[in-house]
C-alpha positions in Angstrom: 158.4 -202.6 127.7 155.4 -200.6 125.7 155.0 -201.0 122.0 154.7 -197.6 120.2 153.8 -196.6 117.4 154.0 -193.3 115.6 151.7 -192.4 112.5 153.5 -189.7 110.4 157.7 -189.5 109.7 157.6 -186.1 109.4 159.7 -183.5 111.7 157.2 -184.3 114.9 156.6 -187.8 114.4 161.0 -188.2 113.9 161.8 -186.0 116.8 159.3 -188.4 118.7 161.0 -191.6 117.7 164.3 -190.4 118.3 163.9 -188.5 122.0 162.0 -192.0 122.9 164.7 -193.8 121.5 167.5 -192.1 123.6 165.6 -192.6 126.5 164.2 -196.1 126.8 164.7 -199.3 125.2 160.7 -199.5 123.8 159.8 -201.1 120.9 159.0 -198.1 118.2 157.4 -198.3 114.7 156.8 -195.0 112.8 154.3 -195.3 109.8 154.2 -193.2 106.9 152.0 -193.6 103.4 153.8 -190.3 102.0 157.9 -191.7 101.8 159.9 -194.4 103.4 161.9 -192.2 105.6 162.1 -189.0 106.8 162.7 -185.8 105.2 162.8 -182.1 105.4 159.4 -180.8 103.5 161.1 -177.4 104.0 163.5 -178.1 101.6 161.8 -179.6 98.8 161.1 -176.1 96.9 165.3 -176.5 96.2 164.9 -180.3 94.8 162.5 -178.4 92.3 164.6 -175.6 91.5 168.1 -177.8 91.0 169.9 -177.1 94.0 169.5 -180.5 95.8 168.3 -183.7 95.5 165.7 -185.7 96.7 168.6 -187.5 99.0 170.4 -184.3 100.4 166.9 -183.6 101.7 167.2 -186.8 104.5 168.7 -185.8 107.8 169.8 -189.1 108.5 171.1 -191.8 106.7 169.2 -194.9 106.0 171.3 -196.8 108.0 170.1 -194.7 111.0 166.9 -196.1 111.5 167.9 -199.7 112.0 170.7 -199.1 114.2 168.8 -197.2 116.8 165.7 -199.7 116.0 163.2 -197.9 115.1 160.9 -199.8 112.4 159.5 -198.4 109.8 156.6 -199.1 108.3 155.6 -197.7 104.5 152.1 -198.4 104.7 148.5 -196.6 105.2 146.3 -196.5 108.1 142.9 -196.6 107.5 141.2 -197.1 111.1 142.6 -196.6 114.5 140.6 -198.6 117.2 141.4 -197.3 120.3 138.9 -199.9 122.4 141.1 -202.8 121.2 144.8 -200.6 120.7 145.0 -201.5 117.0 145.6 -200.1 113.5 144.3 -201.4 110.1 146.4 -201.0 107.3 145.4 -200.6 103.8 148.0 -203.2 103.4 145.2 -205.4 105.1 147.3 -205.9 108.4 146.8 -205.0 111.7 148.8 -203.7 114.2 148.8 -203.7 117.8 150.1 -200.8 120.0 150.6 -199.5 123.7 151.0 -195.9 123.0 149.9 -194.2 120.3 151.1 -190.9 118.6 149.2 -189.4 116.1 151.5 -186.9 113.9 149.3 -186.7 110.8 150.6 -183.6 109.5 148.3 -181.0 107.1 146.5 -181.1 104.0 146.5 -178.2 101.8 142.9 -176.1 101.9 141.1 -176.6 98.9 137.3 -174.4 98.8 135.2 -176.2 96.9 136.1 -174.1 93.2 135.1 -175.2 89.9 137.6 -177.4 88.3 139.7 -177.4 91.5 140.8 -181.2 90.8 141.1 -181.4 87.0 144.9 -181.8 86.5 147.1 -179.7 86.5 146.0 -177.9 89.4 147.5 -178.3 93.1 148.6 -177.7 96.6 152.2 -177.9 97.7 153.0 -179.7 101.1 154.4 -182.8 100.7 157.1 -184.6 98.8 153.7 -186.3 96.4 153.1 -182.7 96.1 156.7 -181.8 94.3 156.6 -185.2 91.8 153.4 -184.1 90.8 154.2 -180.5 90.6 157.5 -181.7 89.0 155.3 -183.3 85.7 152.4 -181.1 85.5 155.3 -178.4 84.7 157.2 -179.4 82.1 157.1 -177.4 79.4 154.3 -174.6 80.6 154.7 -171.1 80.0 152.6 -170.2 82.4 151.1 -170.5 85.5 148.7 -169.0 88.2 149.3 -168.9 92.4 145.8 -168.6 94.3 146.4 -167.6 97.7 149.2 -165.6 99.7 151.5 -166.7 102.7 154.5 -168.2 102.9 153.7 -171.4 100.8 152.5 -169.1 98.0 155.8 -166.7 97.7 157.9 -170.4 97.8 155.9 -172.0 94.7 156.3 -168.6 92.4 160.1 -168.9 93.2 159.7 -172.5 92.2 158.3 -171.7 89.0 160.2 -168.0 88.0 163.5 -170.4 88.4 162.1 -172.2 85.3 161.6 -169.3 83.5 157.6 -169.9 84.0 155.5 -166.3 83.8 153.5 -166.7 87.1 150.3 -164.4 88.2 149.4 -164.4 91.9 145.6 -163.8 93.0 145.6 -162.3 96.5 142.2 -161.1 98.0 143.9 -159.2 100.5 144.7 -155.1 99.7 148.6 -156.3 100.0 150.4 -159.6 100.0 149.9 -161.4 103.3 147.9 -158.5 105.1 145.8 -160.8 107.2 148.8 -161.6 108.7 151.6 -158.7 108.3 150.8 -154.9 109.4 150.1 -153.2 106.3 153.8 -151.5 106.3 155.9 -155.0 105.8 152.4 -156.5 103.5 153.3 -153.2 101.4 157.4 -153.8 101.1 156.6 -157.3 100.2 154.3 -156.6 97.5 157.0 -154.4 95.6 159.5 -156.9 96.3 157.2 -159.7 94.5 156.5 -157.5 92.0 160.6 -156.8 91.3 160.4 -160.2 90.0 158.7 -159.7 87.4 155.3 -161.6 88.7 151.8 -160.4 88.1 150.3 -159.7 91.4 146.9 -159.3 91.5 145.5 -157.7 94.9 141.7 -158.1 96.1 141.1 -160.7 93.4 139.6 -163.7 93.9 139.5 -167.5 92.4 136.1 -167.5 90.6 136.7 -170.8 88.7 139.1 -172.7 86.7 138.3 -174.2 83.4 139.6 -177.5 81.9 140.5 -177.8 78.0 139.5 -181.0 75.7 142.0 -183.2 77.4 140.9 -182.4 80.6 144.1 -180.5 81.7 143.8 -176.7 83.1 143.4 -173.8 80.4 142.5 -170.7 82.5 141.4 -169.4 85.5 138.3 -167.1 85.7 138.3 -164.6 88.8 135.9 -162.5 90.6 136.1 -159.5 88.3 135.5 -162.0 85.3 138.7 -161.7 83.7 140.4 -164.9 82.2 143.6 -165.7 82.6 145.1 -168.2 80.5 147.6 -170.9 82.4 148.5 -174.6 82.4 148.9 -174.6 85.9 147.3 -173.2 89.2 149.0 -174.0 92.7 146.3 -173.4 95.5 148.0 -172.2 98.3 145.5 -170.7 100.4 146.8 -172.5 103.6 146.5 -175.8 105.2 144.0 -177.6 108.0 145.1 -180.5 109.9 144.8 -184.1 108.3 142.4 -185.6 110.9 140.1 -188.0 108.5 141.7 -191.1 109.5 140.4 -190.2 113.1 136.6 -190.6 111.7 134.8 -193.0 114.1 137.9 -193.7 116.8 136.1 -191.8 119.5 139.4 -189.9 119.2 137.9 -185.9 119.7 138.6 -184.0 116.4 137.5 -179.8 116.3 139.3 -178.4 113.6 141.9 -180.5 114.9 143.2 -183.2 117.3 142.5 -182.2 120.6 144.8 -182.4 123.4 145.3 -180.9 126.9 148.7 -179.7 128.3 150.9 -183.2 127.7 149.6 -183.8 124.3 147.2 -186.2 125.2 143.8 -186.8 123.4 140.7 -188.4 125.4 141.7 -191.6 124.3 144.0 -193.7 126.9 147.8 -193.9 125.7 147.0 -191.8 122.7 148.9 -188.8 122.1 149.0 -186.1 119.0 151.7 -183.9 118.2 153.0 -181.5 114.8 150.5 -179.7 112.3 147.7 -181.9 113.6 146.8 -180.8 116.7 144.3 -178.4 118.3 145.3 -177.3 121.9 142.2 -177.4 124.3 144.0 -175.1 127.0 145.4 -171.4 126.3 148.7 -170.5 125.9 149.6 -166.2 126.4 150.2 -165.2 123.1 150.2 -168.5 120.4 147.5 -170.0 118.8 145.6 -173.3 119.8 146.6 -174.7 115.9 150.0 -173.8 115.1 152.1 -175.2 112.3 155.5 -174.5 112.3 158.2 -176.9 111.8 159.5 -175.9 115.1 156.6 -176.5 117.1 157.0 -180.3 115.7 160.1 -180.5 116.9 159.1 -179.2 120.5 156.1 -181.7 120.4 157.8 -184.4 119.3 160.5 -183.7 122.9 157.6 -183.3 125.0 156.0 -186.2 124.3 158.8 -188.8 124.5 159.4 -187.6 127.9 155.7 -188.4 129.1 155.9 -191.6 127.8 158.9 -192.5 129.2 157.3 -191.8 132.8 158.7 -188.0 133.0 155.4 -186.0 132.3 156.2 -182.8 131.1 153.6 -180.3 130.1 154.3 -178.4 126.3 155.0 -174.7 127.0 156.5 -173.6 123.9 157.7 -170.2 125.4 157.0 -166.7 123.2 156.2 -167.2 119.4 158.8 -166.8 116.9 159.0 -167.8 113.3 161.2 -166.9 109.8 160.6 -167.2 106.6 162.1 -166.2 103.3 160.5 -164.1 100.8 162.4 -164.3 97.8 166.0 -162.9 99.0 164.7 -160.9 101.8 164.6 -162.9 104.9 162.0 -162.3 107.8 162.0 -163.1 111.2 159.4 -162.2 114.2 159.1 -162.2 117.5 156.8 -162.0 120.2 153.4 -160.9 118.4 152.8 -158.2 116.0 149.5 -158.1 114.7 148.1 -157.1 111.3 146.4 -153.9 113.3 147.8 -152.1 116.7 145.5 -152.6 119.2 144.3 -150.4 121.3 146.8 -151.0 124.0 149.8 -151.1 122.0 152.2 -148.2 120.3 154.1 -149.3 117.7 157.6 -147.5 115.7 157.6 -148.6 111.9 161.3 -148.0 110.2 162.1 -148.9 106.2 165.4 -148.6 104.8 165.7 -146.6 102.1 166.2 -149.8 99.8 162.9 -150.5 100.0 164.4 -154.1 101.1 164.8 -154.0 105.1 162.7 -152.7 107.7 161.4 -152.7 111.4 158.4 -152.9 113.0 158.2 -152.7 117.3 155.2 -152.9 119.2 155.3 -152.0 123.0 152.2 -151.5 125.8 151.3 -147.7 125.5 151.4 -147.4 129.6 153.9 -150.1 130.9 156.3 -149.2 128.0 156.5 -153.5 127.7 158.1 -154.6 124.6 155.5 -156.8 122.9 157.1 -157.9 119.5 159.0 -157.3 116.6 158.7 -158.1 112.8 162.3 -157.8 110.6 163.0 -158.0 107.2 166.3 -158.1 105.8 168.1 -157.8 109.1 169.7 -160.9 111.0 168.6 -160.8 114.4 168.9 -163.4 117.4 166.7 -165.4 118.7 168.0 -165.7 121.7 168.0 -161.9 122.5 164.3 -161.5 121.8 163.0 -164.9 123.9 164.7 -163.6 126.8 163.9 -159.7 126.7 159.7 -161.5 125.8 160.3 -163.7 129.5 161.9 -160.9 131.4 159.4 -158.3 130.3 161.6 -155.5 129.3 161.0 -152.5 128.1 160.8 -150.9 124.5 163.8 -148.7 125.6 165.6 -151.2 126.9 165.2 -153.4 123.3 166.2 -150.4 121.6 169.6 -149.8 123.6 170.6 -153.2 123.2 169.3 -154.1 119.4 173.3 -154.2 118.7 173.7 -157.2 121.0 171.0 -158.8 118.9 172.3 -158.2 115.5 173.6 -161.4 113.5 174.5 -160.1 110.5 178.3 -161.2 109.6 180.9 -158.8 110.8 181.6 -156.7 107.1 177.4 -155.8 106.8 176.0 -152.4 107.1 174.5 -152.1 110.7 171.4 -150.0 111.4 170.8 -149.5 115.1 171.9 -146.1 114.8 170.0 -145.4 112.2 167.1 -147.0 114.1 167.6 -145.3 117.2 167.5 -142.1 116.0 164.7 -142.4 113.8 163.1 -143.9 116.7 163.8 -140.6 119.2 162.3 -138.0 116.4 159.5 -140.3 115.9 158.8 -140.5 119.6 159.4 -137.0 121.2 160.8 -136.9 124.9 162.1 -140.5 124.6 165.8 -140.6 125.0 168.3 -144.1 124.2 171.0 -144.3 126.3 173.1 -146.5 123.4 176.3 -147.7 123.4 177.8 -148.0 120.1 179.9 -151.5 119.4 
C-alpha cells in the first residue's frame, strides 16, 4: 500500500483520485487551497450570470468523497521536498507521501501594466476569481476586457448579462487571429460586435489608472485614448502555476516537465492538467496544452502507471469547442491561423453571417488535415477516425452527412457545401449520397 497524494481538485487532479480509486485500495489525499471539493471551472461563467449555483456546479456529491475514501485536505502547500517525500502546509503540518501528483492548474497572465493590481481589476480562472468578480461588479456601468480568446468572449457575456456596457481591447487585426484563420477571426468579430460591445482591434493596454479610493477609473491604451470603467478583466491567457515547485529540484521550463508517463525527474513524482510541459513531441499538439479534456486524459494515464500498468499519454488528434456567444465552435485536427505552404484549404460562410467551414487538406496527397466549424454540430467521433486513418479531403466531403449532429428538424448544409466546394475547386468531383 502507497500513500498518495494529489495537489490540485480540479478536473486532472479528480479524474486522478477517482481512476486510482477504482483500481487499487491506496491511501489518497487530494489537496486544494482554492475550494473544498471539486468543481467544474467551466461552468462558473453561469453561477455569475443566474443560471446555476455554486452547488449545481459539483459533479459529485459530498458524500462521494468519503465513501470511495479519498481525503481531502483544504489546505496550502508551500514546499514540496522530494529528498525526504514530504509537503509543508501553510497550515504548519507536514505531510508525508509515496507518490506524488502535481496538478497545479494555471494562473491568469498578467504583463507587468500600470495599475494592473489596484482593485477592481482581474483575471478569471478560478472559483476566487468569480467571488471577486462577483463584488467588484456590483453596481458598475461599465467595464473593459484586455485580451481575446475564449476566456475573454466568456467574461463580456458575463458582464452584458448584467446589463454592464463592456469595451474589448484586442491587438490582433480580428478577434482571436493568432489563433483562428482570418475568415472565422472575421465572422467572430461581427458576431461580438452584434452585441452591442465596443471592440477595439490593434489596441493595446497602455496603463490603467486608479481614482482616490484606490479603485479602477480608466484604462489608457496605446493610441492614448482613455476610456473610462470600473472594471478591467485581463484575459490575455494563462501559464502554468509552477511557483510552489521553487527549490524542489522538481524541473520547471515554462512548465512542469515530464516525459511520456507523466513523470517529472523526481522519483514517484508525477504532473498532470494545465501544469505541465511535455519534454517529448507529439504529431500535431502542443508541449503545453490546457484544455479541460486533456486533464481528464492525464488524470486516466496516470492512475494506471501507478497502479503498476505503465501506460504512455497519447492523446490522439487535437480537438477542442468552445462557445462564442450563441455560436458554437468545434475543431479538428489542425488548422492554423495561415495555410502553409503544403496545405490547400476550402473556406464556406453561410449567408447568416453565423455558420461557416473551414477544411485544410495536403496539396499533393489530397490528406485531410483539419477542420474549424461554427454553428454546425459535428461529431467527434467522425473526425478522430477520418485524422487516424488518413483519409482524404474527398472522402471527408462525401461523408460530412454522417458527421452532422444537429437534431433531426435543423437545416443541413452538406449540399450546400459540396457544391460550393466543386465550383471552388475545378475538376474535383463528390460522389455524395444524400440522407
Amino acid at each position: 500500500m502507497q500513500h498518495i497524494v494529489i495537489i490540485g481538485n480540479g478536473i486532472s487532479g479528480t479524474t486522478a483520485a477517482r481512476h486510482i480509486r477504482k483500481r487499487s485500495n491506496h491511501p489518497i489525499t487530494v489537496i486544494s487551497s482554492e475550494t473544498k471539493h471539486f468543481y467544474s471551472r467551466t461552468a462558473i461563467m453561469y453561477i455569475y450570470m443566474g443560471h446555476m449555483t455554486y452547488e449545481n456546479t459539483k459533479p459529485y456529491e459530498d458524500r462521494f468523497w468519503k465513501k470511495n475514501r479519498i481525503d481531502l485536505l483544504h489546505d496550502h502547500v508551500e514546499k514540496i521536498e522530494t529528498s525526504t517525500k514530504s509537503l509543508q502546509l501553510r497550515s504548519g503540518n507536514k505531510l508525508s507521501y509515496d507518490s506524488l501528483i502535481i496538478a497545479t492548474g494555471s494562473t491568469s497572465n498578467k504583463f507587468g501594466w500600470p495599475g494592473q493590481d489596484i482593485k477592481g481589476v482581474q483575471g478569471l480562472y478560478g472559483y476566487p476569481d468569480l467571488l471577486q468578480m462577483e463584488e467588484s461588479t456590483k453596481g458598475i456601468q461599465q467595464a473593459v476586457i484586455v485580451g481575446g480568446g475564449l476566456i475573454g468572449i466568456e467574461m463580456a457575456e458575463m458582464l452584458l448579462s448584467r446589463e454592464i456596457n463592456v469595451t474589448f481591447l484586442i491587438r490582433e487585426p480580428e478577434f482571436w487571429s493568432i489563433a483562428l484563420p482570418m475568415q472565422e477571426a472575421n465572422l467572430i468579430s461581427r458576431h461580438i460586435r452584434s452585441h452591442h460591445v465596443n471592440l477595439k482591434l490593434l489596441t493595446e493596454l497602455k496603463e490603467i489608472q486608479a481614482d482616490d479610493r484606490g479603485h479602477v477609473k480608466a484604462v489608457v491604451t496605446n493610441a492614448g485614448e482613455t476610456i473610462p470603467c470600473q472594471f478591467v478583466g485581463l484575459t490575455v491567457g494563462v501559464s502554468p502555476n509552477i511557483d510552489l515547485l521553487k527549490d524542489s529540484g522538481i524541473q520547471t521550463k515554462r512548465g512542469v516537465l515530464v516525459d511520456k508517463f507523466l513523470q517529472t525527474n523526481a522519483p514517484d513524482v508525477y504532473a498532470i492538467g494545465d501544469c505541465v510541459e511535455r519534454i517529448y513531441d507529439l504529431p500535431g499538439r502542443k508541449n503545453i496544452e490546457q484544455v479541460w479534456y486533456t486533464g481528464r486524459m492525464m488524470g486516466e494515464v496516470v492512475a494506471q502507471t501507478i497502479c503498476g500498468e505503465k501506460t504512455k499519454y497519447e492523446p490522439g488528434p487535437w480537438f477542442n469547442s468552445a462557445k462564442f456567444f450563441d455560436i458554437e465552435y468545434q475543431t479538428y485536427g489542425n488548422v492554423g491561423n495561415e495555410v502553409k505552404e503544403n496545405e490547400a484549404e476550402f473556406y464556406w460562410e453561410h449567408s447568416s453571417g453565423t455558420k461557416c467551414i473551414h477544411f485544410v487538406w495536403d496539396k499533393r496527397s489530397h490528406q485531410f488535415i483539419g477542420i474549424n466549424v461554427f454553428g454546425i454540430r459535428l461529431r467527434h467521433e467522425c473526425f478522430d477516425r477520418w485524422i487516424r486513418e488518413k483519409q482524404s479531403i474527398q472522402f471527408v466531403l462525401e461523408n460530412l452527412s454522417d458527421a452532422n449532429f444537429d437534431p433531426e428538424f435543423f437545416t443541413r448544409y452538406e449540399e450546400e457545401i459540396n457544391e460550393a466546394f466543386v465550383n471552388a475547386n475545378p475538376g474535383q468531383t463528390l460522389n455524395t449520397v444524400t440522407r
